[in-house]
C-alpha positions as CSV (number, residue, x, y, z in Angstrom):
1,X,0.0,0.0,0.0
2,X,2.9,2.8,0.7
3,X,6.5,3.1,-0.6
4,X,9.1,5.6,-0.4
5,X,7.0,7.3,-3.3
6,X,4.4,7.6,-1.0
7,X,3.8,11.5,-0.4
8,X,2.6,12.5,3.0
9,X,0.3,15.7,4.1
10,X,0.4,16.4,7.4
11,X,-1.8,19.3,8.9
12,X,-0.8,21.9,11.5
13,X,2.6,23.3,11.6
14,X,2.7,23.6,15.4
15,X,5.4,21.5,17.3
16,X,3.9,18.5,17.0
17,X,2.8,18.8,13.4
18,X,6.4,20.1,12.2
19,X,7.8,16.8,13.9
20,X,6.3,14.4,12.1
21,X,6.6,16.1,9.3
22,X,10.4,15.7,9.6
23,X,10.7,12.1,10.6
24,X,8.4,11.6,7.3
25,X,11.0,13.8,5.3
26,X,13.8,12.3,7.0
27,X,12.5,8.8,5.7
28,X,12.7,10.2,2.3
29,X,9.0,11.1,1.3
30,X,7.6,14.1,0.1
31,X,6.0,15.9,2.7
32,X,3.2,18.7,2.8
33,X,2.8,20.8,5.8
34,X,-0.8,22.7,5.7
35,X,-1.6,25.4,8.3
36,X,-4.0,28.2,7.7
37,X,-2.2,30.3,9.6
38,X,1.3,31.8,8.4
39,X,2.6,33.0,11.0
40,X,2.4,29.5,12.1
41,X,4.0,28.3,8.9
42,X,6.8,30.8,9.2
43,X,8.0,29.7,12.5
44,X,7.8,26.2,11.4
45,X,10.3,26.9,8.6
46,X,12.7,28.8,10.9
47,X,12.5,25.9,13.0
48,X,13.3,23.3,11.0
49,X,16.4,25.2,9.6
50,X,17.5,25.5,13.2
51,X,16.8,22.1,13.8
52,X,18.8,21.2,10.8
53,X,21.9,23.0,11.8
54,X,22.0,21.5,15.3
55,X,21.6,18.1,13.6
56,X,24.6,19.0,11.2
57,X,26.7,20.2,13.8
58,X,26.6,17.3,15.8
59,X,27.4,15.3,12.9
60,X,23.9,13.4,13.5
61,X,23.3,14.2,9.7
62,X,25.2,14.9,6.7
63,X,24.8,18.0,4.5
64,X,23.3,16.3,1.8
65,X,20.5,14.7,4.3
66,X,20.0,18.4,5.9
67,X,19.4,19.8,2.1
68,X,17.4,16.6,1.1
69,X,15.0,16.5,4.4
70,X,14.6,20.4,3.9
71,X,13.6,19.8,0.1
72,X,11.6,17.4,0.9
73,X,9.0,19.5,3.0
74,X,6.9,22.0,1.1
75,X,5.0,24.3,3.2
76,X,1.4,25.2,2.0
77,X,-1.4,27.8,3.0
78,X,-3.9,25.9,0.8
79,X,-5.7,22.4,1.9
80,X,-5.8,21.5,-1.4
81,X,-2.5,20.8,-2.1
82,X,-2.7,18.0,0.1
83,X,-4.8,16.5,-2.7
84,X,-1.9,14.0,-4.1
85,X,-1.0,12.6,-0.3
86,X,-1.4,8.8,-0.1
87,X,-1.5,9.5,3.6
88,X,-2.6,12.4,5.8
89,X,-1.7,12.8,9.5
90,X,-3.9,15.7,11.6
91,X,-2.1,17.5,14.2
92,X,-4.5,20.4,15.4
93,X,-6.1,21.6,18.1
94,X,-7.7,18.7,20.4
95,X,-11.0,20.0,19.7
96,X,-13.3,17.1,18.2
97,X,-15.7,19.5,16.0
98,X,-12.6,21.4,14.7
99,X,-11.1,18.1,13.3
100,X,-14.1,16.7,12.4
101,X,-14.7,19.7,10.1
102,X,-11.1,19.5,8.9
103,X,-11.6,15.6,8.2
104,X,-15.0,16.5,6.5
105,X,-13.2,18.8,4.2
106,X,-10.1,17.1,3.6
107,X,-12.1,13.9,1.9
108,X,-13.4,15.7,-0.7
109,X,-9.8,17.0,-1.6
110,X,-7.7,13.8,-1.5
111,X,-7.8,10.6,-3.9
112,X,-10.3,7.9,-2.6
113,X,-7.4,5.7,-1.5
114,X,-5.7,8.4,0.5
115,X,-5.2,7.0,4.2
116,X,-6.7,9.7,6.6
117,X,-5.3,9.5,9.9
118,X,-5.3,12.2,13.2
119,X,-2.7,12.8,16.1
120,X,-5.2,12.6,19.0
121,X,-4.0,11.8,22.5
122,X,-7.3,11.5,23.6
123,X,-10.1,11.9,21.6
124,X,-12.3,9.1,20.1
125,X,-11.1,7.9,16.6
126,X,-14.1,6.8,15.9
127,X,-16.0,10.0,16.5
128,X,-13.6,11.9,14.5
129,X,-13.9,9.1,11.7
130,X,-17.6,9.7,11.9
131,X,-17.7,13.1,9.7
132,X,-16.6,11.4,6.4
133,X,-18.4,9.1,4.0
134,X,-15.7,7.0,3.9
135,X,-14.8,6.0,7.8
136,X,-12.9,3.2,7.1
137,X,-10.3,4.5,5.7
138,X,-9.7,6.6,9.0
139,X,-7.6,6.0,12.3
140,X,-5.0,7.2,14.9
141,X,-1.5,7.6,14.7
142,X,-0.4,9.2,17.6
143,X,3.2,10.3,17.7
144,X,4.9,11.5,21.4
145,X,6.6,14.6,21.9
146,X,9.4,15.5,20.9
147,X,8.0,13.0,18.2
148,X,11.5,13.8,16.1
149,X,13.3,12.0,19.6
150,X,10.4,9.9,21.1
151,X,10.4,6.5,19.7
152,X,7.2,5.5,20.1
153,X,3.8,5.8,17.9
154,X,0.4,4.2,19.0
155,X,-1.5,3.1,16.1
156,X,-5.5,3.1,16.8
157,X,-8.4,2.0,14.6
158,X,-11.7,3.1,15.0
159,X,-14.7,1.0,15.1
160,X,-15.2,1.6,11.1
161,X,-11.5,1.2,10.2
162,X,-10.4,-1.2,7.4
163,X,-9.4,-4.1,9.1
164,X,-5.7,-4.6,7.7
165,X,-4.9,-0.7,7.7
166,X,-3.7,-0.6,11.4
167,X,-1.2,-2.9,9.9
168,X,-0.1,-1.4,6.6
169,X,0.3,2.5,8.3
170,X,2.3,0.0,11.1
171,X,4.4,-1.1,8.4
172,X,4.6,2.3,6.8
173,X,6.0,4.3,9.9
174,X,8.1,1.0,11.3
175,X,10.2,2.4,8.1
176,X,10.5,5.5,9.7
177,X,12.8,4.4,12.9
178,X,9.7,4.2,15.2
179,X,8.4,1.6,17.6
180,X,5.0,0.9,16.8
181,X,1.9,-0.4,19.1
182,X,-1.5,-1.2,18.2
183,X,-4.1,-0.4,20.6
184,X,-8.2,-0.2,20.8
185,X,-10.1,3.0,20.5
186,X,-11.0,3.9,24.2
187,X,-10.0,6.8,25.8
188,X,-6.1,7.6,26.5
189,X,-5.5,4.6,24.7
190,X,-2.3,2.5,25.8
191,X,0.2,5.5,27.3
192,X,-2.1,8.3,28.5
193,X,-4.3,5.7,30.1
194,X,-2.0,3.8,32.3
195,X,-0.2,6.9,33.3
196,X,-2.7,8.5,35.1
197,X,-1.7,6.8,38.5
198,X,1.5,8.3,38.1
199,X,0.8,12.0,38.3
200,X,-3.4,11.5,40.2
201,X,-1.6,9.1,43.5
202,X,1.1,11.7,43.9
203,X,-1.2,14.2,43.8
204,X,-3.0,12.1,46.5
205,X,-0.2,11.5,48.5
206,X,0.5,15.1,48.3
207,X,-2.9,16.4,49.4
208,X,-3.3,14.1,52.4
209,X,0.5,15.4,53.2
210,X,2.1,12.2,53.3
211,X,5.1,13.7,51.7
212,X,6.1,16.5,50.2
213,X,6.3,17.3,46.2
214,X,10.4,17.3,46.3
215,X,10.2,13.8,48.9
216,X,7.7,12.7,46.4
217,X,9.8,12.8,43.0
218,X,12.7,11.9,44.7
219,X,11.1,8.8,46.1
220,X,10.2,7.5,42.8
221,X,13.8,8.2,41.2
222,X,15.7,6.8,43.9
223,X,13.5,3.8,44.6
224,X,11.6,3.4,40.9
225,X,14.7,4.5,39.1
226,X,12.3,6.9,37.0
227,X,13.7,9.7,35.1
228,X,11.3,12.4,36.8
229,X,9.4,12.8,39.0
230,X,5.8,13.1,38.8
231,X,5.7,17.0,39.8
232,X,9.2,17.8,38.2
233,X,7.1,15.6,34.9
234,X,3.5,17.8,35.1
235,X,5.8,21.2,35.5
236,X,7.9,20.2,32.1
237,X,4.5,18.7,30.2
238,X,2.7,21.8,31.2
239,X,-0.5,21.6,33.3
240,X,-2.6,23.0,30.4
241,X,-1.6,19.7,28.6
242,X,-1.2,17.5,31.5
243,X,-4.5,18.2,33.5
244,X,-6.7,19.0,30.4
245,X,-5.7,15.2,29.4
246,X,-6.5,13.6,33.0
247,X,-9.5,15.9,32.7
248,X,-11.2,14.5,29.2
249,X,-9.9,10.4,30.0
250,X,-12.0,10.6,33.5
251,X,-14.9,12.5,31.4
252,X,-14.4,10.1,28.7
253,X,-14.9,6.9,31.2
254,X,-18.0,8.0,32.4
255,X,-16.3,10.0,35.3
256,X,-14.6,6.8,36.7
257,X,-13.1,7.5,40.1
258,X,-9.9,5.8,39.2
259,X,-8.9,9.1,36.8
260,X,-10.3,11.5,38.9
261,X,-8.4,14.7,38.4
262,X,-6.9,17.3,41.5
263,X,-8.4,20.2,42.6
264,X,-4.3,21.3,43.1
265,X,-3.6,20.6,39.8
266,X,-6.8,22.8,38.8
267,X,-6.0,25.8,40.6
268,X,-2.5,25.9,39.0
269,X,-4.3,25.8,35.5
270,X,-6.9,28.7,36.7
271,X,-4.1,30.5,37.9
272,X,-2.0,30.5,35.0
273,X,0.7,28.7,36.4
274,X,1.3,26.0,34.1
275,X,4.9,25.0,34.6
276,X,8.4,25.6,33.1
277,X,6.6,27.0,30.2
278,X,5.3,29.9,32.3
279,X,7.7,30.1,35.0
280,X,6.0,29.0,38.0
281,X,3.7,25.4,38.1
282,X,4.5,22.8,40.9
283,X,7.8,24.5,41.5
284,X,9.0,28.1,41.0
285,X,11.5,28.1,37.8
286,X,11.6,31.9,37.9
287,X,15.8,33.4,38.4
288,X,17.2,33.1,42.0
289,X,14.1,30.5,43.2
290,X,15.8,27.0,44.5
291,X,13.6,24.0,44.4
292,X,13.3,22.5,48.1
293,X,15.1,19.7,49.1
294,X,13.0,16.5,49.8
295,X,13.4,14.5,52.9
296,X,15.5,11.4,51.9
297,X,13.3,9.2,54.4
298,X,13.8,5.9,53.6
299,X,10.7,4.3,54.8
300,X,8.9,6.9,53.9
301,X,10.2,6.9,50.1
302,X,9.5,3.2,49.7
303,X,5.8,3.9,51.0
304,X,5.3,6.3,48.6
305,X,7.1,4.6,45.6
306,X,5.3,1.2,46.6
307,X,1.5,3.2,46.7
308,X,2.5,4.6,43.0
309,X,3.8,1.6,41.7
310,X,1.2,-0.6,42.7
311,X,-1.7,2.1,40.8
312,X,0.4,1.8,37.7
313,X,0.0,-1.8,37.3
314,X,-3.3,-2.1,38.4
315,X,-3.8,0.0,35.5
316,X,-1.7,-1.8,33.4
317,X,-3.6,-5.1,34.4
318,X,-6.7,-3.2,33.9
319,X,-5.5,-2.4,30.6
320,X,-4.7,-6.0,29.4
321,X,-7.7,-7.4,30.8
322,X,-10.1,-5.4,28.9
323,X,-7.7,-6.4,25.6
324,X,-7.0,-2.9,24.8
325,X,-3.6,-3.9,23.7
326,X,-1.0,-6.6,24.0
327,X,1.3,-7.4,27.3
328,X,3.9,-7.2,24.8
329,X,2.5,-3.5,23.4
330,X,1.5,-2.3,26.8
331,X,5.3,-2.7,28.7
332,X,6.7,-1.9,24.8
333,X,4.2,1.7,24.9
334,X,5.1,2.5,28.9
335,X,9.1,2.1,28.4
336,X,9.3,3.9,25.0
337,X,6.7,6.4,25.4
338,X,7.1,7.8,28.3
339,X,10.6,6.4,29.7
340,X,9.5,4.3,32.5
341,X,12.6,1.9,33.7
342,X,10.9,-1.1,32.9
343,X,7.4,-2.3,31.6
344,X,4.5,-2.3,34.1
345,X,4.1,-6.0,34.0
346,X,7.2,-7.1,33.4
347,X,7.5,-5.4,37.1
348,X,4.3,-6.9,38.4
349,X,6.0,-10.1,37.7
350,X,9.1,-9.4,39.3
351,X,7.4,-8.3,42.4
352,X,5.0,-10.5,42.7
353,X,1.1,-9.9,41.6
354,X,0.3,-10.8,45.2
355,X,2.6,-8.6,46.8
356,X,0.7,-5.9,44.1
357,X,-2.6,-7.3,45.2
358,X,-2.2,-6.8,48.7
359,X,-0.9,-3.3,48.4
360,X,-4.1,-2.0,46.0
361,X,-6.7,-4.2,48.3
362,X,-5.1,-2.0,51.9
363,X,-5.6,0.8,49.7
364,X,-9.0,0.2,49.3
365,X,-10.2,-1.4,52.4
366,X,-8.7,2.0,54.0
367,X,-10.3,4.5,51.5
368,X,-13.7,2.6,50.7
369,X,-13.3,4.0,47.1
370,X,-13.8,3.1,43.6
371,X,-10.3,4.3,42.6
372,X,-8.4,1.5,44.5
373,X,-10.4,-1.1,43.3
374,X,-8.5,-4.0,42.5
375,X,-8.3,-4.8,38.6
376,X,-9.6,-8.2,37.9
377,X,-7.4,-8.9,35.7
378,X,-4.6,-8.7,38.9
379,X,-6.5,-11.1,40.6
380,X,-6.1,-13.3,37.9
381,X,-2.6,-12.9,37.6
């Protein structure tokens, strides 16, 4: 179905959008960048030419690949020069009426074999698949960002989709140097599913003052082995991605206890304060400020780590159970989409599900609460 003559249109020149479009370029395809705005464009071009040199200078690239990726993207004010794409990737707004009007108006532009596909972190592929005649021919293919660094891409068809397109766009963008997992349409699909425990129970923890934010993240690097921390990670997302995420998966699952968002996260969004971004989220980054020093408790850290950990696979579990993905895709999506140190289950296996079990089940016979509910599919293992 796709070759390296394949030409791909991808739509919205925004961070995200200019990403892709590079890995696509880098791959050697002719790429079309469309964004109605071009101011947008502009910066996009700038970007990629700075982007290009820091590539060059640390000899990650050759000249000849920085002057073929560069010719390889043509940026375009018009949505109908996306009408010779074999495949189409949206990266907009996440804003279900906007891209179903963009999908709706894209079909009648591109050949009837064109492969429409959208970005979504959240939002139901099948709802956005709704607004063209031809559904089946939609699905997701969400990237991570950085998504010209992070390896992995979830690929997720809708209810409608063709069923051997999950695994011909899987083949397509395997080409591309990415790691690719295929997961159901429900909502956060694979990663921004079973990472809600990580950010919500340190929230939690926080609010009940168990520990401290700095005692927190330090906890689940020196115990976890975790890159970040779960404040130190919200502050560098950005709370008006990070909460606005939690927010639509616990909407999405009917308001489901278990992805209840945080009033303290909420404030911080109301107030403006949305992280490194602004200045000032979890922690203050503005000049002279010093983030506080946790307190290296030992039993303390482990309590914390242990209550985290255990949420994470009891989502994972959750996850399997319900046969939203693979084992194999779930620990694959966790480690190379968000940088855990090891996949959830592989860990649930190390520890022990019992030992898991037990935690989750204190947790709830404490609380009384539908959020510590013990997955099923835990008991089972």
């Amino acid at each position: 179905m796709f070759s390296k003559n394949s030409v791909i249109g991808v739509i919205g020149s925004g961070a995200m959008g200019a990403g892709i479009a590079q890995v696509a370029a880098t791959a050697g395809h002719t790429v079309f960048v469309y964004d109605n705005n071009s101011k947008s464009l502009e910066k996009a071009q700038a970007n990629l030419k700075s982007s290009l040199v820091k590539l060059l200078e640390k000899q990650k690239i050759s000249a000849e690949q920085s002057q073929s990726i560069s010719k390889n993207i043509n940026f375009v004010s018009d949505l109908t020069s996306l009408g010779r794409c074999h495949l189409v990737i949206e990266a907009i707004i996440e804003n279900l009426e906007v891209k179903q009007k963009v999908f709706s108006d894209l079909e009648k532009i591109v050949s009837a074999d064109c492969i429409l596909s959208s970005n979504t972190s959240s939002l139901s592929i099948t709802s956005i698949a709704a607004a063209c005649t031809k559904p089946e021919r939609v699905l997701g293919v969400h990237f991570f960002n950085p998504a010209t660094i992070m390896p992995l891409v979830e690929i997720i068809p809708g209810i409608a989709t063709q069923s051997n397109l999950s695994t011909e766009v899987k083949k397509l963008i395997d080409t591309w140097g990415k790691v690719t997992v295929i997961a159901k349409d429900t909502p956060g699909f694979i990663v921004n599913r079973v990472a809600r425990p990580f950010y919500s129970e340190a929230l939690r923890i926080y609010e009940e003052g168990i520990a401290d934010m700095p005692t927190i993240d330090w906890a689940m690097k020196e115990f976890g082995g975790f890159k970040m921390g779960p404040f130190e990670l919200m502050d560098l997302i950005g709370h008006d991605v990070n909460y606005v995420v939690t927010e639509t998966v616990w909407k999405q699952f009917y308001f489901d206890p278990r992805f209840k968002p945080s009033l303290s996260q909420k404030r911080l969004l109301e107030a403006g304060f949305l992280g490194r971004k602004s200045g000032r989220g979890f922690y203050n980054y503005s000049e002279g400020a010093t983030i506080p020093e946790p307190k290296k408790d030992e039993a303390l850290g482990k309590l914390v780590f242990n209550r985290i950990l255990a949420m994470l696979i009891n989502e994972a579990a959750e996850t399997l159970y319900y046969q939203i993905a693979s084992k194999e895709d779930i620990d694959l999506a966790m480690t190379k989409g968000v940088n855990y140190p090891k996949g959830l289950l592989k860990w649930a296996d190390e520890i022990g599900p019992k030992t898991v079990l037990k935690t989750i089940q204190d947790l709830y016979d404490l609380y009384q609460e539908d959020r510590y509910r013990p997955s099923v599919g835990l008991k089972r293992m």
